[in-house]
ROZANU-780039 format. One record per residue: residue number from 1; residue in one letter; chain; x, y, z of N, C-alpha, C, O in turn. Coordinates in steps of 0.05 Angstrom, whole numbers. Example, Ala and Ser with C-alpha at 12.3 -4.5 7.8 and 13.67 -1.06 7.14 Angstrom:
<atoms>
+-----+----+----+--------+--------+--------+--------+---------+--------+--------+--------+--------+--------+--------+--------+
!   i ! aa ! ch !  neast ! nnorth !    nup ! caeast ! canorth !   caup !  ceast ! cnorth !    cup !  oeast ! onorth !    oup !
+-----+----+----+--------+--------+--------+--------+---------+--------+--------+--------+--------+--------+--------+--------+
!   1 !  a !  A !    264 !   -114 !    156 !    246 !     -90 !    156 !    264 !    -66 !    156 !    285 !    -66 !    169 !
!   2 !  s !  A !    257 !    -45 !    142 !    273 !     -21 !    143 !    258 !      1 !    157 !    268 !     23 !    161 !
+-----+----+----+--------+--------+--------+--------+---------+--------+--------+--------+--------+--------+--------+--------+
</atoms>
This chain:
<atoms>
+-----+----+----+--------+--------+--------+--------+---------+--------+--------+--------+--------+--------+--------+--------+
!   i ! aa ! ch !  neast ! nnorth !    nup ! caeast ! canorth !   caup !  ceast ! cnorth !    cup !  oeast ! onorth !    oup !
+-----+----+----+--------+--------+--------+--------+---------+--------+--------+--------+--------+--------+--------+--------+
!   1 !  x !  A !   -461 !  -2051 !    726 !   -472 !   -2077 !    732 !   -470 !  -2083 !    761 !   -490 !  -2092 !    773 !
!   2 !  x !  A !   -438 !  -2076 !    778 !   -445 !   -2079 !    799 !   -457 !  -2065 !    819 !   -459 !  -2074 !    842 !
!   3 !  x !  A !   -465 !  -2039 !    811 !   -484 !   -2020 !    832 !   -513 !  -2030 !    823 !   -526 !  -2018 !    841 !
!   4 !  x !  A !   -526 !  -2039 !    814 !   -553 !   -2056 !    800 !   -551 !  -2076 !    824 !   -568 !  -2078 !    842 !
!   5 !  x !  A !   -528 !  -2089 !    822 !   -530 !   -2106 !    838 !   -530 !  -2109 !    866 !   -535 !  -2129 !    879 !
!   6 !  x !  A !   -524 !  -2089 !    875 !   -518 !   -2083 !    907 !   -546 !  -2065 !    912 !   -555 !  -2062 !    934 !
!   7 !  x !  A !   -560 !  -2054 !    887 !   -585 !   -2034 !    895 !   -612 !  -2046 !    900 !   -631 !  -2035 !    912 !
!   8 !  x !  A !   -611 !  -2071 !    888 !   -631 !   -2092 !    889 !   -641 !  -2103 !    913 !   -664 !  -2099 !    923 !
!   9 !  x !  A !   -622 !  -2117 !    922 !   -638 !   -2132 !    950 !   -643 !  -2110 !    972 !   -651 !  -2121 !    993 !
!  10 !  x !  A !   -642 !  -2091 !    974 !   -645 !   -2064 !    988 !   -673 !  -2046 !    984 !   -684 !  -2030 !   1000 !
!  11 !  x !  A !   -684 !  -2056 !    945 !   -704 !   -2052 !    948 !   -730 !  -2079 !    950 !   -754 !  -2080 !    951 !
!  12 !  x !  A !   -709 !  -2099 !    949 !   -725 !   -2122 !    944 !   -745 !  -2127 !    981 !   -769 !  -2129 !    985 !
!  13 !  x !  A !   -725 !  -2127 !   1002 !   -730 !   -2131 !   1027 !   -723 !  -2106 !   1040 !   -704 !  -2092 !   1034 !
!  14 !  x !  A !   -740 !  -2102 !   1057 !   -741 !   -2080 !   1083 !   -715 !  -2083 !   1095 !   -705 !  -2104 !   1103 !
!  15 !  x !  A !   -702 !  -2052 !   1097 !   -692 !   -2060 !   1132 !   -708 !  -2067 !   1158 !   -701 !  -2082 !   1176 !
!  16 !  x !  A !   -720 !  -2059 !   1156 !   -741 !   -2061 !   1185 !   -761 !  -2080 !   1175 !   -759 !  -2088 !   1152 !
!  17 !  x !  A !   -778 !  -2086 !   1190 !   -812 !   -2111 !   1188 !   -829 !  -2095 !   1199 !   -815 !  -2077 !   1208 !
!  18 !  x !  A !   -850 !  -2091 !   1204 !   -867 !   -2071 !   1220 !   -890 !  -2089 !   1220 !   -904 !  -2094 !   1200 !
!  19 !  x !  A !   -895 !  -2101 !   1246 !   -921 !   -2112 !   1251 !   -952 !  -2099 !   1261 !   -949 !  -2074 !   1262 !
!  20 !  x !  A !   -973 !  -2105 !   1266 !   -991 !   -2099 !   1283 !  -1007 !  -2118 !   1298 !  -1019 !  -2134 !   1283 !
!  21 !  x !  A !  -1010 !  -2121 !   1313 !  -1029 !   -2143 !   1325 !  -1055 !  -2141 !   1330 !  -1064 !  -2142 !   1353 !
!  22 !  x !  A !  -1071 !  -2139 !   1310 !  -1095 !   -2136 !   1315 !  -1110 !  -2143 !   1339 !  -1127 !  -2127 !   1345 !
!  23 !  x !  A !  -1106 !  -2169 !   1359 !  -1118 !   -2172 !   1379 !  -1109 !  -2153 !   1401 !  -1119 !  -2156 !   1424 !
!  24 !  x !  A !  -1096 !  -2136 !   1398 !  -1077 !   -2117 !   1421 !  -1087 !  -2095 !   1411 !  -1091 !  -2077 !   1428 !
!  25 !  x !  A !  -1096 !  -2088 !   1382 !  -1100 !   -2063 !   1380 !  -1123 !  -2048 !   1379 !  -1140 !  -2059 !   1365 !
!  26 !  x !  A !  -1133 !  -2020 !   1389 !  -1161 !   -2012 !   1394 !  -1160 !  -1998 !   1375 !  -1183 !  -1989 !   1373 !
!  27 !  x !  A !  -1141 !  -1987 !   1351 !  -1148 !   -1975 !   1333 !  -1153 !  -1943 !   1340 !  -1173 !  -1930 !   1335 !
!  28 !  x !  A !  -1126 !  -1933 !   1354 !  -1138 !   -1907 !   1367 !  -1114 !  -1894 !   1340 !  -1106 !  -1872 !   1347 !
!  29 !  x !  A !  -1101 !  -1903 !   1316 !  -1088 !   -1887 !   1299 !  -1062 !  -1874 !   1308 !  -1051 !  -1860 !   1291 !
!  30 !  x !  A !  -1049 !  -1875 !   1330 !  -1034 !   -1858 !   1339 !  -1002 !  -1864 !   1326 !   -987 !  -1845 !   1321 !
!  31 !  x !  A !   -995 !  -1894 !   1322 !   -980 !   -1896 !   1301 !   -979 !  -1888 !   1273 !   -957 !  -1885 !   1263 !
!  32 !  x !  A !  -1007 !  -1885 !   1255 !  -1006 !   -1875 !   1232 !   -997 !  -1849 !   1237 !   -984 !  -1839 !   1219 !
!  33 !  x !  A !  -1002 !  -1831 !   1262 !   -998 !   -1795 !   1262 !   -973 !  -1802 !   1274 !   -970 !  -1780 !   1285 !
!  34 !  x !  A !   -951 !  -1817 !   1282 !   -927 !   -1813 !   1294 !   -909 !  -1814 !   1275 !   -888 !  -1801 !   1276 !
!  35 !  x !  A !   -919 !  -1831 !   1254 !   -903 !   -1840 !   1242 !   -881 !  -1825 !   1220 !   -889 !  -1824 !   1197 !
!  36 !  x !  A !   -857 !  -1814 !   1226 !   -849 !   -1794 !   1204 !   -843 !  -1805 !   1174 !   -836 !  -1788 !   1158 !
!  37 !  x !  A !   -844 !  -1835 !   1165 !   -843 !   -1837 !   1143 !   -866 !  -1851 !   1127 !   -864 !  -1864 !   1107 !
!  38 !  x !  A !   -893 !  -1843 !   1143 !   -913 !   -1844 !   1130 !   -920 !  -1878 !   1122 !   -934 !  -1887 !   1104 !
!  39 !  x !  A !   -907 !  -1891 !   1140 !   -907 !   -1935 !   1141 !   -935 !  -1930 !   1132 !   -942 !  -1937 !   1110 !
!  40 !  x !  A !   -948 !  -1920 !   1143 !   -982 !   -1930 !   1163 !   -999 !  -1922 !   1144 !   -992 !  -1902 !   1132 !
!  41 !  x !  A !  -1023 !  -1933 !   1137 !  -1048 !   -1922 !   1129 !  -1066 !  -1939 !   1142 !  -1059 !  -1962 !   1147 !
!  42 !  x !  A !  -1101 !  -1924 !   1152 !  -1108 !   -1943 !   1165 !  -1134 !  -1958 !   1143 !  -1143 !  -1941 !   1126 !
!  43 !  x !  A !  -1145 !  -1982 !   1142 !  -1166 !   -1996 !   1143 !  -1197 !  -1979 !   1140 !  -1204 !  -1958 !   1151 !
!  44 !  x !  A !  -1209 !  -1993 !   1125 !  -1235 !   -1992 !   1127 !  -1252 !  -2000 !   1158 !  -1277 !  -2003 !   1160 !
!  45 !  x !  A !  -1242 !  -2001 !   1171 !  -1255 !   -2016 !   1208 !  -1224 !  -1996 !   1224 !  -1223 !  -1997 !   1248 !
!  46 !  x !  A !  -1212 !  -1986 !   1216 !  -1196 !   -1967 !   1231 !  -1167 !  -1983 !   1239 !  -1154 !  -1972 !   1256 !
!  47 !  x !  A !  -1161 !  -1997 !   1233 !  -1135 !   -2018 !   1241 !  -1119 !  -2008 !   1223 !  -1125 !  -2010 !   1199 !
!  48 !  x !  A !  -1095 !  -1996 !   1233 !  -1064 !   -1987 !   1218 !  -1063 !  -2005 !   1200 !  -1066 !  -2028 !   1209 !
!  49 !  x !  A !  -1057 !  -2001 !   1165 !  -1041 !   -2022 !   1156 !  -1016 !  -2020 !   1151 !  -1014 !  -2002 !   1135 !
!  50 !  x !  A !   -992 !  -2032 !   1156 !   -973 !   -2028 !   1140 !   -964 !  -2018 !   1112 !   -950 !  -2035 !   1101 !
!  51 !  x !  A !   -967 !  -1996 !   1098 !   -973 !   -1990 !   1074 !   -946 !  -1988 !   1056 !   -948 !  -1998 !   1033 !
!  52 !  x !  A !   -918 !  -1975 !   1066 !   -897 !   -1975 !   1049 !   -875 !  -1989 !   1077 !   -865 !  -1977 !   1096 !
!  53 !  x !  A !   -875 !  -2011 !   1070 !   -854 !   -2025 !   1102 !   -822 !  -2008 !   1088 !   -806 !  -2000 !   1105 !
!  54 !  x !  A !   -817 !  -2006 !   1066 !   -790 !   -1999 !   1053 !   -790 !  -1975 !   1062 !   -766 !  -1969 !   1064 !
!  55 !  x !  A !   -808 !  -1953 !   1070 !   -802 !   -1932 !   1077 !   -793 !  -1930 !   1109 !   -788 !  -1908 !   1120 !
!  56 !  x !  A !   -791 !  -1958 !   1124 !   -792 !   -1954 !   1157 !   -761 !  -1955 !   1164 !   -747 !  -1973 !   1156 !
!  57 !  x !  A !   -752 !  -1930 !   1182 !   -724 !   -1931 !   1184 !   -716 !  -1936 !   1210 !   -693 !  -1930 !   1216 !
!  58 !  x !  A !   -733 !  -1948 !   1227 !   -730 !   -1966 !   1252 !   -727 !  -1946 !   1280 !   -715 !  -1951 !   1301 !
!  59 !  x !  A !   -745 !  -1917 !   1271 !   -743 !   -1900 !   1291 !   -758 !  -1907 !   1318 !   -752 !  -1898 !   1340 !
!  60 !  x !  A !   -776 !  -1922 !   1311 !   -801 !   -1939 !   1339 !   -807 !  -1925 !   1344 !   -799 !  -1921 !   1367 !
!  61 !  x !  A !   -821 !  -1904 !   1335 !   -837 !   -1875 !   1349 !   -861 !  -1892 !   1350 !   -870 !  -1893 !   1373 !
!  62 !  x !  A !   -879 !  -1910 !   1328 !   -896 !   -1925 !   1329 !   -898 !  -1934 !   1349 !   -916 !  -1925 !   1363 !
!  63 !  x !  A !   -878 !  -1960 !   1360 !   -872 !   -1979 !   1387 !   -875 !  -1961 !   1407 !   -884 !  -1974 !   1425 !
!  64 !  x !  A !   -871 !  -1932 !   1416 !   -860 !   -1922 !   1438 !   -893 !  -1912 !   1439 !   -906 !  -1917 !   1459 !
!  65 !  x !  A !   -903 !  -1898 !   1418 !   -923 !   -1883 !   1428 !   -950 !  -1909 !   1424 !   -971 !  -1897 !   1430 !
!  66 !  x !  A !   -953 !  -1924 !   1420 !   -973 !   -1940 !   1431 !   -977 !  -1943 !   1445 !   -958 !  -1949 !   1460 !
!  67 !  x !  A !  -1003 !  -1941 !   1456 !  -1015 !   -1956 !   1479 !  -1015 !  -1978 !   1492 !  -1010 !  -1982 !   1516 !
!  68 !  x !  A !  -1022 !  -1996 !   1474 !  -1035 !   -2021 !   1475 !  -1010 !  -2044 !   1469 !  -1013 !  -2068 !   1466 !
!  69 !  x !  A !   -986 !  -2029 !   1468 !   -965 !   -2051 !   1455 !   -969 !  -2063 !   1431 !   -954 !  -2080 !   1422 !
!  70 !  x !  A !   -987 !  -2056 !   1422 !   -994 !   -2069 !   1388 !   -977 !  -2071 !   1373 !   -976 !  -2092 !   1359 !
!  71 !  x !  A !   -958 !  -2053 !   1370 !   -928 !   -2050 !   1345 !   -913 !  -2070 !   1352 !   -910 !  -2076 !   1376 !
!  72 !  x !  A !   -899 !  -2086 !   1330 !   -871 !   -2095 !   1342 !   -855 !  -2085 !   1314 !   -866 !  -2088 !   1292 !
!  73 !  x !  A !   -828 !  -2072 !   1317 !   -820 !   -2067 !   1295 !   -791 !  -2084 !   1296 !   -774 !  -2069 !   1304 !
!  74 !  x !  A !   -782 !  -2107 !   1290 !   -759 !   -2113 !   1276 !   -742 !  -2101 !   1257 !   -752 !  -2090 !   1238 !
!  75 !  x !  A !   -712 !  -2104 !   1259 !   -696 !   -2105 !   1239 !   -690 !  -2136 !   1225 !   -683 !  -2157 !   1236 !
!  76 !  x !  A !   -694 !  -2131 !   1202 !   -698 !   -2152 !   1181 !   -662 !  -2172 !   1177 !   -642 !  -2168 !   1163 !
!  77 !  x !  A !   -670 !  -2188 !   1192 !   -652 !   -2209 !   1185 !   -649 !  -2226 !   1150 !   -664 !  -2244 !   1143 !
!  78 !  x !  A !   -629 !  -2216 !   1134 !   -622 !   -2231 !   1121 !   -621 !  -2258 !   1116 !   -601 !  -2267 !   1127 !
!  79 !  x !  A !   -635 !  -2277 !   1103 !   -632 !   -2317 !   1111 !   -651 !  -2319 !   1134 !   -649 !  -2338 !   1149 !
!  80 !  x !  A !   -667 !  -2304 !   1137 !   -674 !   -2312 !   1168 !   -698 !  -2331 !   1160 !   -702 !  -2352 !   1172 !
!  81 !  x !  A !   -716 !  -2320 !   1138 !   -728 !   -2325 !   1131 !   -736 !  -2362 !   1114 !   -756 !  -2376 !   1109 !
!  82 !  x !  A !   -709 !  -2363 !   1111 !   -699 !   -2398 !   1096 !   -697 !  -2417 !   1119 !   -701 !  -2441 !   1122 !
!  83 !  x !  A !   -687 !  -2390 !   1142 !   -675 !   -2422 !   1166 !   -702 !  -2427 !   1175 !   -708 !  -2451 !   1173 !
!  84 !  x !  A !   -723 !  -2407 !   1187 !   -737 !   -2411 !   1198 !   -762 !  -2423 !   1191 !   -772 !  -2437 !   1208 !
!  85 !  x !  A !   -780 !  -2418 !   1159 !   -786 !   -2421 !   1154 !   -785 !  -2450 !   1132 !   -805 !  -2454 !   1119 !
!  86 !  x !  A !   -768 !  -2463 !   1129 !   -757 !   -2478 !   1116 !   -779 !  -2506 !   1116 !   -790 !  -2518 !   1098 !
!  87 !  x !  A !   -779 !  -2508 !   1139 !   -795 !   -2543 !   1152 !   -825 !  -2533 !   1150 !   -841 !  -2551 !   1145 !
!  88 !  x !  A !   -834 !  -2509 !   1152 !   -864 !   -2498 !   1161 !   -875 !  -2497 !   1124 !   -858 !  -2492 !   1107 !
!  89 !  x !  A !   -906 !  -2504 !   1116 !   -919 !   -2504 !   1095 !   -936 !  -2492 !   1102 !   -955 !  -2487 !   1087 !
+-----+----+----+--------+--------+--------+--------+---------+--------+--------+--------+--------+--------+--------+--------+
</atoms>
């Protein structure tokens, strides 16, 4: 019961967040080919999507090898999500 319980929120939420910014990005793919745990698939118009965020282990090979600064990859704050989002609809 208690390994269920400790295995859960681990698959429930990411360690990492992995963004893209579409207005930054030219869509040259170079994050989907960097990427060693396969985050990335791209779009019908060529824009990276985020595809498995649970698989991202916060190596920033994405962040580093962009061009355009498009990536931002966070580590996933626990609660962060309650404080900050709390007042916003």
């Amino acid at each position: 019961m208690h390994s269920k319980n400790r295995a859960s929120p681990a698959k429930d939420k990411p360690g990492y967040v992995t963004k893209i910014n579409k207005e930054l990005c030219k869509r040259c793919g170079i994050c989907v080919q960097f990427c060693p745990q396969g985050v990335f698939t791209q779009d019908e118009e060529g824009y990276p999507v985020v595809k498995e965020q649970e698989k991202c282990t916060g190596c920033l090979s994405c962040f580093y090898y962009c061009p355009d600064f498009a990536v931002e990859v966070k580590k996933h704050e626990e609660g962060k999500d309650k404080k900050d989002g709390g007042g916003e609809k």
